[in-house]
C-alpha positions in Angstrom: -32.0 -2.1 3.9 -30.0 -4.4 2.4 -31.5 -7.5 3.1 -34.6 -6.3 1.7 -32.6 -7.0 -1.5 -32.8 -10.7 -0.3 -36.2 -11.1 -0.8 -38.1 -9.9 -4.0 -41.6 -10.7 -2.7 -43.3 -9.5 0.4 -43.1 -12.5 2.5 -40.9 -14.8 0.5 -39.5 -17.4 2.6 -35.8 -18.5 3.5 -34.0 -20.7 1.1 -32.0 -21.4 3.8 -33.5 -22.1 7.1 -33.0 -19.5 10.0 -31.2 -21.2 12.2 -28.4 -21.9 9.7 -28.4 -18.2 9.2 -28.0 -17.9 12.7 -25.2 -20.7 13.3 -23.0 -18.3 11.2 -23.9 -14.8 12.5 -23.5 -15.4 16.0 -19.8 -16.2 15.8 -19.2 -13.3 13.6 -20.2 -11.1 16.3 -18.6 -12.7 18.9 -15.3 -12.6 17.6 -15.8 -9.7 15.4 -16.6 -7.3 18.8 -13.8 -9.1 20.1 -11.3 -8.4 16.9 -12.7 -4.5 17.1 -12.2 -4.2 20.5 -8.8 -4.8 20.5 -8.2 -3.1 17.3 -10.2 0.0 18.9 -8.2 -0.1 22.5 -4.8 -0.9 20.8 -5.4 2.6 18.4 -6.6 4.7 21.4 -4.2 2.9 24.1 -0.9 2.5 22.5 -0.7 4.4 19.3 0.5 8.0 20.5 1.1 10.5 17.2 -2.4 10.8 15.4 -1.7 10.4 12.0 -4.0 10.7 8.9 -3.7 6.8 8.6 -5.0 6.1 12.2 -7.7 8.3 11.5 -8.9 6.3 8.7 -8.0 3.1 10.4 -9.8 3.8 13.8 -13.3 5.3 11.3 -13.2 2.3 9.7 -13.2 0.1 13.1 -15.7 2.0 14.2 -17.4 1.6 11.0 -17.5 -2.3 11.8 -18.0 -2.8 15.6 -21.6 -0.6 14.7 -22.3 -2.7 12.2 -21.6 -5.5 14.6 -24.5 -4.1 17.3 -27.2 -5.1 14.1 -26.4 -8.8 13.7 -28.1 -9.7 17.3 -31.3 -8.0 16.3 -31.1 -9.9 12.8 -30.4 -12.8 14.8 -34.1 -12.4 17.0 -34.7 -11.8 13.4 -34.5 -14.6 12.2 -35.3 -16.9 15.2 -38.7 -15.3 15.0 -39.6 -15.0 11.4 -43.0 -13.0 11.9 -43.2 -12.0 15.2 -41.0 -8.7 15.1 -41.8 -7.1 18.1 -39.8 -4.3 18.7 -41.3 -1.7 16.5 -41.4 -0.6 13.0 -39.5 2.5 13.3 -36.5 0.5 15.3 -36.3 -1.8 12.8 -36.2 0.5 10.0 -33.2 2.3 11.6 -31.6 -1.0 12.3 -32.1 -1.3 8.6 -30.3 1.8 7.9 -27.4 1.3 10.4 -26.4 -1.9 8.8 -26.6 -0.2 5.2 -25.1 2.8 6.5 -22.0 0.9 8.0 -21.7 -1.7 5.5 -21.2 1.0 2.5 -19.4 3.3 4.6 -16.7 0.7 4.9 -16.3 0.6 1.7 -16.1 3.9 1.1 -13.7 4.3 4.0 -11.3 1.6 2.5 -11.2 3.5 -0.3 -10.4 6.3 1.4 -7.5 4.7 3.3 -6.4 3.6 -0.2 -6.1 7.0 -1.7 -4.4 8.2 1.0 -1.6 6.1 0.7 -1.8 6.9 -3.0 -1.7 10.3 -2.4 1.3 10.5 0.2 3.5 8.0 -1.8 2.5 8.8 -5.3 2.1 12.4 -5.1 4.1 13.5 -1.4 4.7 17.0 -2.8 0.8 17.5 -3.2 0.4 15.8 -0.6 1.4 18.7 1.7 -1.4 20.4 1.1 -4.1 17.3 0.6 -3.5 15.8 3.7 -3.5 16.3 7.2 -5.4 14.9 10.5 -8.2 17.8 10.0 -8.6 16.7 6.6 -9.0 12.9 7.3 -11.4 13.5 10.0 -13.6 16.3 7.6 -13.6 12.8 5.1 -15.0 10.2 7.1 -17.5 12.4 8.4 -18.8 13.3 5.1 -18.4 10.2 4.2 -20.8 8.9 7.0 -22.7 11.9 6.9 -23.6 11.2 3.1 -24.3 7.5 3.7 -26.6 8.2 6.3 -28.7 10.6 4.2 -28.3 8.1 1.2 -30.5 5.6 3.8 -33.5 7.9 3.3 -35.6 5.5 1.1 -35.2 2.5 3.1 -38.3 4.2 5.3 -40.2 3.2 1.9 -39.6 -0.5 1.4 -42.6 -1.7 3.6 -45.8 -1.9 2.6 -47.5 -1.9 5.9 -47.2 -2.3 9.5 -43.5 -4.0 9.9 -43.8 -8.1 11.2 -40.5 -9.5 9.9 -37.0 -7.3 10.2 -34.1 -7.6 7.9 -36.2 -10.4 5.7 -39.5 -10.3 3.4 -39.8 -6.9 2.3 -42.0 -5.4 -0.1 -41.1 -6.3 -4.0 -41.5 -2.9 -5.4 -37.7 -2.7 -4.6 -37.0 -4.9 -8.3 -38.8 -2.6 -10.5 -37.3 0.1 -9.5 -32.9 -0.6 -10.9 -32.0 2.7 -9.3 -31.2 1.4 -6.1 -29.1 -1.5 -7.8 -27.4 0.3 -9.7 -25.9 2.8 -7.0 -25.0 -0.3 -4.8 -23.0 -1.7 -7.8 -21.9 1.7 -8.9 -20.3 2.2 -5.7 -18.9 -1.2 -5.2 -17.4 -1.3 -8.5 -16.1 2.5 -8.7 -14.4 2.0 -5.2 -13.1 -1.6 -6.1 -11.6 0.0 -9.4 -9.9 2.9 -7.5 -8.7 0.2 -4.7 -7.1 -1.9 -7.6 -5.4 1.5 -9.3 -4.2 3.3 -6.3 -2.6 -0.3 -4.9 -0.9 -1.1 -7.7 0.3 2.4 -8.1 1.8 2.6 -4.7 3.5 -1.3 -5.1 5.1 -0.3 -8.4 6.2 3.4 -7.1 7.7 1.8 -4.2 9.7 -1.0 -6.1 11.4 1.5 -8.0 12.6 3.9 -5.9 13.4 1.4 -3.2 17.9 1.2 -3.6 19.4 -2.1 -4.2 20.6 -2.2 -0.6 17.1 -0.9 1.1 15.9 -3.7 3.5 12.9 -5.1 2.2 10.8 -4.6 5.5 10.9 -0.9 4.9 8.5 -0.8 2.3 6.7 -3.2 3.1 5.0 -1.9 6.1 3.8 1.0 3.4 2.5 -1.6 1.1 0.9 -3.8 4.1 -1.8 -1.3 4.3 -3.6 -1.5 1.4 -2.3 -4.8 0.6 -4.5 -5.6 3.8 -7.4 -3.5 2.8 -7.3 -4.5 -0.9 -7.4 -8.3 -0.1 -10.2 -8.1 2.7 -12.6 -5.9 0.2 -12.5 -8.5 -2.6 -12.9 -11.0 -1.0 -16.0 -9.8 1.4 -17.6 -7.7 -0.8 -17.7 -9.3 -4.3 -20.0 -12.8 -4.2 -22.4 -10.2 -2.2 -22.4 -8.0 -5.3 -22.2 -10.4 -7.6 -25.0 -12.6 -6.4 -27.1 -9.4 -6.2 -26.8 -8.9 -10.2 -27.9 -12.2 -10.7 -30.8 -12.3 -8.3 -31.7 -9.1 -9.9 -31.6 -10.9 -13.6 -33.8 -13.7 -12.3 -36.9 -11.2 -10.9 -36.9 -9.3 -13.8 -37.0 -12.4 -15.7 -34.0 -12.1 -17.4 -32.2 -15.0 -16.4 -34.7 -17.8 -16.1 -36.5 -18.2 -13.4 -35.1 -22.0 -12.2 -32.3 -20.1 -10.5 -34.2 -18.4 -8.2 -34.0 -20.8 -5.0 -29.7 -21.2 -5.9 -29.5 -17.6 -6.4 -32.0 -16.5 -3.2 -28.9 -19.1 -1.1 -26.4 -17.1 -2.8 -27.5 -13.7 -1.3 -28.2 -15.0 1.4 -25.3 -16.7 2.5 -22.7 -13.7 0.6 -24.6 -10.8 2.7 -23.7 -13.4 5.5 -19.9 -13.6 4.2 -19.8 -10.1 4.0 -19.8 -9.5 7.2 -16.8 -11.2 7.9 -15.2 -8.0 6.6 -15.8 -6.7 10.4 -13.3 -9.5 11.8 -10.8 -9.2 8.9 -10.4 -5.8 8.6 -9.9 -5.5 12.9 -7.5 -8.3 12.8 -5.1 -6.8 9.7 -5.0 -3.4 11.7 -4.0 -4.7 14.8 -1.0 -6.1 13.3 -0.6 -3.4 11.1 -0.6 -0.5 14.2 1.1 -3.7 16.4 4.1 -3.6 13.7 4.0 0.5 13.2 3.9 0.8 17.1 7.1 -1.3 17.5 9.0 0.4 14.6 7.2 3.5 13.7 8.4 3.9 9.9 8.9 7.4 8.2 6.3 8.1 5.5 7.7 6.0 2.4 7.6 7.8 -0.9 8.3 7.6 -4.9 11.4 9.8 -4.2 15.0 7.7 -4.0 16.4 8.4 -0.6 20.2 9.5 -0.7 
């Protein structure tokens, strides 16, 4: 319920109006379901060995085009303001979808991350750590867990549901717990990203030989170059702007911030969803470019 985060009193109105909001979610969806699409057929079409990175790749996709299904009922939404319609118990579970998928991208980049970690870093261990069972058992406990952490969202309204995804109940600011475990997961994930990335880039520029064509190790280090870059920049003003709006209910910051930092959040969540076109558009090139020259497994032992 993320966008009950948005809006810290129970029918606190837009700082931006909702057709702006609008303007910028309906071409997200358009091309994001387009960007997916491909990125979905192209895995399930033309890549032929199953690998633990295509796993990740193709949960992760998957991950995005759902979240992609939420934005047009946000986008009724929004064009109605208080004349939800379609049910409280549908738009709690839209609710929960977009929080689900949103946070298990995260969590799945970080996966994808590790991985790579794992297999160049470590490839001896790796033997035993990884394998297409394995990847599969980890995005479904991943999604599995981030489902059940959706559990309180049921408990944000305070009566019969007229708005969706907008003007929720305030008790969500004097409770921190559910801040803090957005932020906690953000930053723990973002941390690991950063460790396990520039791990694998150093690891691989050492035991690369002087006479080693460059491309080779790059298409290792395109992976979670492409999944590092595209979770900074989606995901932090979101998480950022959250803190602050946070600061300013509880009166922390002062409250003449409130209307900047309300456009903030609303316009990051809005940014954040860009993540579902960027990260489909890196991995189409990035299983385009494995498909045409399928490179063995890269690792932080010199070859020859």
């Amino acid at each position: 319920q993320l966008q009950s985060l948005t809006s810290g009193e129970c029918r606190e109105s837009f700082s931006i109006t909702p057709n702006r909001l609008i303007t910028l979610y309906i071409p997200t969806f358009v091309l994001g379901l387009l960007f997916n699409m491909m990125a979905l057929w192209f895995a399930f079409c033309k890549i032929r060995k199953l690998t633990e990175s295509t796993i990740y790749l193709v949960s992760l996709i998957t991950l995005d085009t759902l979240l992609l299904f939420t934005l047009p009922f946000k986008i009724i939404s929004y064009g109605s303001q208080d004349k939800w319609n379609l049910g409280s118990a549908f738009c709690s579970f839209l609710e929960s979808l977009y929080f689900v998928n949103m946070y298990g991208s995260i969590l799945i980049s970080v996966c994808i991350c590790v991985d790579r970690y794992i297999a160049i870093r470590h490839p001896f261990l790796a033997i035993s750590l990884r394998s297409t069972k394995k990847a599969a058992m980890v995005c479904s406990i991943v999604c599995v867990g981030v489902w059940a952490g959706t559990s309180f969202t049921y408990q944000f309204h305070d009566s019969t549901i007229t708005t969706c995804f907008h003007s929720f109940s305030n008790k969500i600011w004097e409770n921190p717990g559910v801040l803090v475990t957005l932020e906690t997961v953000f930053l723990g994930s973002m941390i690991a990203m950063i460790f396990c990335t520039a791990q694998i880039i150093i690891c691989l520029k050492r035991s690369r030989k002087p006479d080693d064509p460059l491309t080779d190790t790059s298409k290792s280090v395109k992976i979670v170059m492409a999944n590092l870059a595209t979770f900074v920049i989606c995901f932090t003003p979101f998480h950022v702007a959250l803190i602050l709006y946070y600061l300013v209910k509880r009166e922390v910051i002062t409250s003449n911030l409130l209307q900047i930092l309300r456009s903030f959040v609303q316009i990051s969540l809005c940014w954040a969803n860009l993540n579902c076109c960027l990260d489909a558009i890196c991995y189409y090139f990035v299983l385009k470019e494995f498909l045409k020259s399928p490179p063995q497994e890269q690792t932080c032992i010199p070859r020859g």
